[in-house]
N, C-alpha and C positions, 0 to 999 in steps of 0.2 A: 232787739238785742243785738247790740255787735258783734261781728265773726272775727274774731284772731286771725293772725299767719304766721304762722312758724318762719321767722327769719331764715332764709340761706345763708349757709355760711360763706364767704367769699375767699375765692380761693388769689393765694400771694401772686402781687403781678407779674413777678419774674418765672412762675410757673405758666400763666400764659401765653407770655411771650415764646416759652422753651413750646408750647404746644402747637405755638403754629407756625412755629420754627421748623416742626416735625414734617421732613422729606418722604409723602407719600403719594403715592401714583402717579400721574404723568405731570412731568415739570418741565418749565423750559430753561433755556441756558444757565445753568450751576456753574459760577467761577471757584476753582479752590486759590489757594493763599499764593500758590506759585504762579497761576495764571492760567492751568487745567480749565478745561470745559467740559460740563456732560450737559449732552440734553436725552430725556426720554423717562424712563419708570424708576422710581423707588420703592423703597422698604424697609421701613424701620430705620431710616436714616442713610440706608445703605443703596444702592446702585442694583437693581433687581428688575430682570424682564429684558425688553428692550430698547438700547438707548449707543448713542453715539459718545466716545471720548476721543477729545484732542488732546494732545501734549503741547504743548507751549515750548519747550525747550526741542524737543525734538522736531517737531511739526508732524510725526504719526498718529493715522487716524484707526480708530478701530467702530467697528458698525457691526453689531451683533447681539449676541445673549449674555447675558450676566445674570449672576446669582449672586446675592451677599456681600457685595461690593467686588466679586475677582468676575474677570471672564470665563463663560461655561456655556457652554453650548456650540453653535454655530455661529462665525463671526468671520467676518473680511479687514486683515490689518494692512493699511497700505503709509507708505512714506513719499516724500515729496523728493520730484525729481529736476534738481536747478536747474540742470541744461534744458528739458522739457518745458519747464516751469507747470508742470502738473503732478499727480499723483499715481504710481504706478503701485500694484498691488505685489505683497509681499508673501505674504500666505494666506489662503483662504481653506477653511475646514474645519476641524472643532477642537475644543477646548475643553480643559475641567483645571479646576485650580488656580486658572491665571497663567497655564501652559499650554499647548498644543499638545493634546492625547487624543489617540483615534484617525479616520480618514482623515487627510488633508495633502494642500496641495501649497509649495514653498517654491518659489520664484528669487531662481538667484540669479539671473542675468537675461537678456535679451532672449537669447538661444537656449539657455540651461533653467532645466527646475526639476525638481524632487515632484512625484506625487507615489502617496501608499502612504505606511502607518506613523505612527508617532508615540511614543512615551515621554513624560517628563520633559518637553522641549528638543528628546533627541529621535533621529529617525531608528527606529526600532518596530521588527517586524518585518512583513512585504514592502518591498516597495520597487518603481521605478525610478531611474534619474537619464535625462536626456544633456550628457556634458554638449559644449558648446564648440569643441572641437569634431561633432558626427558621432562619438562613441558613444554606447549606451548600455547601462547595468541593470540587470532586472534578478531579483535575489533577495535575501535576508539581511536585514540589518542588524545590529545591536550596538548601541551605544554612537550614534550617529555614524558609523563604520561599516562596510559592507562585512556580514560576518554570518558561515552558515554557507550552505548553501546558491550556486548564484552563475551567473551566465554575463560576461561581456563581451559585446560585438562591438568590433573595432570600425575606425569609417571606412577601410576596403575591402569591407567585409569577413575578415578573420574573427575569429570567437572561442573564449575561453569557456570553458564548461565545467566547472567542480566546484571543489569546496574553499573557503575562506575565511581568514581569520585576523581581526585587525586592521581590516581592509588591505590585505594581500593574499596571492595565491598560498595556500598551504595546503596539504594533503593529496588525496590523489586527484585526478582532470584530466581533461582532454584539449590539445588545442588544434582547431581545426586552420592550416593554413591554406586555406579556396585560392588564394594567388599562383602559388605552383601545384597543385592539389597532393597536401601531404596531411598526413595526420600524426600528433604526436599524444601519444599516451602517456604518462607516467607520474613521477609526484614532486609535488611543490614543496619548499620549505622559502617561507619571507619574499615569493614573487621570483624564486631562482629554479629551473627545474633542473630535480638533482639524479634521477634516474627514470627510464621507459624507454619506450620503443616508437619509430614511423615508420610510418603505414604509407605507401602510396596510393592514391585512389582517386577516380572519376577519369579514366586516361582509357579513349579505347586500345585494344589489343590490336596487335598487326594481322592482315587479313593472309587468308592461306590459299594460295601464295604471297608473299610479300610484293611487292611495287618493285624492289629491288634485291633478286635473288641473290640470296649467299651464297658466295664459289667453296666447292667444297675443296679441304687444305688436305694436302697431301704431301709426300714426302718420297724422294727418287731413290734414297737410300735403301741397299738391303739392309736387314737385321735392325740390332737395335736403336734408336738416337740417341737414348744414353750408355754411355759405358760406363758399370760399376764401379767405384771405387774401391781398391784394391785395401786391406786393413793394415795398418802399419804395424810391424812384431817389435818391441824393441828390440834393443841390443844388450844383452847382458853386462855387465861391468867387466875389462877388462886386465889380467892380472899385471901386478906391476913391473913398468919396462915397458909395455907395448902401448902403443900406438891405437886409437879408437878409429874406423871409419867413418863415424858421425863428426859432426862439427857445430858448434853450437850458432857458428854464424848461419844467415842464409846463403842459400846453394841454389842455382841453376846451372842447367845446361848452356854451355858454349861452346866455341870454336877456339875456346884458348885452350893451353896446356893443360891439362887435366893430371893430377898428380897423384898416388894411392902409396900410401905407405904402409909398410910393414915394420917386422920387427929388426931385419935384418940392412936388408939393401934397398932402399928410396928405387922404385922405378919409376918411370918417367913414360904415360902412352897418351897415345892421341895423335894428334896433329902438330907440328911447331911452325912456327910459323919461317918464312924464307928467310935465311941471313942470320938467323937467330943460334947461336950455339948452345951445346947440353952445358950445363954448369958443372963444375969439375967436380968429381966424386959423385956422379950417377951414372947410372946403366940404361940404359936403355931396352925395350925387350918387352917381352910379356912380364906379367906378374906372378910371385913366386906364391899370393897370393888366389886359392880358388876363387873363380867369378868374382873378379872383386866388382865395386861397382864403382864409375870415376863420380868425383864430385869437382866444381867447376868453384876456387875459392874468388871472394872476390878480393880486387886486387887492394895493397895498404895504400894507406893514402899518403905517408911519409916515402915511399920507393917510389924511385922512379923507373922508366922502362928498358 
């Protein structure tokens, strides 16, 4: 008796072909439409495990872990260098997303590179940076900025020590300048500091005796070397018709005629000088005023002598 067979059904060719079309586990060089290349693992059509991607337009390479077509994991991106004509490394450390989060280490020049944390592509967290002029920051970042907390030593050894914000000094710190040994304390606002104090420090003290003895200062004089200033009383206001002994210009002593007036008769004391006559209608003599005191006017500048 003859055995039957259930027909298989056949499945559409365009499904086959999609099925082994299907990008799993380790494949070798994958061109995309622009000229990309991966080589290494899939998944479900997607880029998963480990595998290599070139860019075509750029010429950067990336060598690492991937998860679900983005980079995640640990991975080395590096770009090509004309003048060298080779590949220097860019950043190596990890990834989630298709961005740099977590440890890693970002080479920006020859002499200069970031190594500490990372968020979202920017440096955020701990970290250090080695600038390529000798200075170096080692502190808190946020938002690619040194921000927080943080310490920069300069290349002749001077070092800032406090807080920061927006990638400048602000708040309070200390700066240590080791060149002349001083210390300055006080607080920052936008990298200006706007009030504190220095310190001087690291300077031995003079030994006792000193190398070269201080002469002790003295003075020949008896009594005092200052003489008090005596308090000026004014002068009352005087009734009308006379004559004030003040004068509102300036007054010294001289050797010129000195003149004191009263209410009555102009006296005329002092000295005159040789040759010189009394002007007609003065007196000469003492004054009819008590203790007067002479004041010495100065002379006008339209008279002549």
């Amino acid at each position: 008796m003859p055995v039957s067979k259930c027909l298989q059904k056949s499945e559409p060719l365009w499904k086959v072909w999609e099925q082994k079309a299907q990008k799993n586990g380790l494949r070798h060089q994958v061109y995309a439409v622009n000229g990309d290349c991966y080589v290494g693992q899939w998944k479900d059509n997607m880029k998963h495990g480990k595998g290599t991607q070139i860019w075509k337009k750029k010429g950067a390479i990336y060598e690492g872990d991937w998860k679900f077509g983005k980079r995640d994991g640990y991975g080395t991106l590096s770009s090509p260098d004309r003048e060298k004509g080779k590949y220097r490394r860019v950043y190596s450390g990890w990834w989630k997303d298709d961005k740099k989060s977590g440890y890693g280490i970002q080479f920006l020049g020859p002499k200069e590179y970031y190594e500490g944390e990372w968020c979202g592509d920017q440096r955020s967290g701990w970290g250090r940076v080695y600038y390529s002029n000798g200075d170096i920051y080692e502190g808190q970042w946020l938002k690619d900025k040194p921000h927080g907390e943080g310490m920069l030593r300069l290349k002749n050894g001077n070092r800032y020590e406090g807080y920061w914000q927006r990638g400048m000094k602000n708040g309070p710190g200390r700066f240590f300048h080791l060149d002349h040994g001083q210390l300055f304390e006080g607080f920052w606002v936008d990298d200006v500091a706007k009030c504190g104090t220095m310190i001087d420090f690291g300077r031995d003290e003079a030994p006792e005796p000193t190398q070269f003895p201080i002469p002790k200062v003295s003075t020949t004089q008896e009594g005092p070397v200052a003489i008090p200033r005596q308090k000026t009383v004014p002068t009352p206001p005087n009734p009308p018709g006379t004559c004030s002994l003040a004068r509102p210009s300036p007054v010294q002593p001289c050797n010129r005629p000195e003149f004191v007036f009263s209410r009555d008769i102009p006296t005329e004391t002092g000295s005159t000088p040789q040759g010189r006559q009394h002007p007609k209608g003065w007196q000469t003599g003492s004054s009819i005023l008590p203790n007067p005191t002479p004041y010495c006017f100065p002379p006008d500048r339209n008279s002549r002598p």
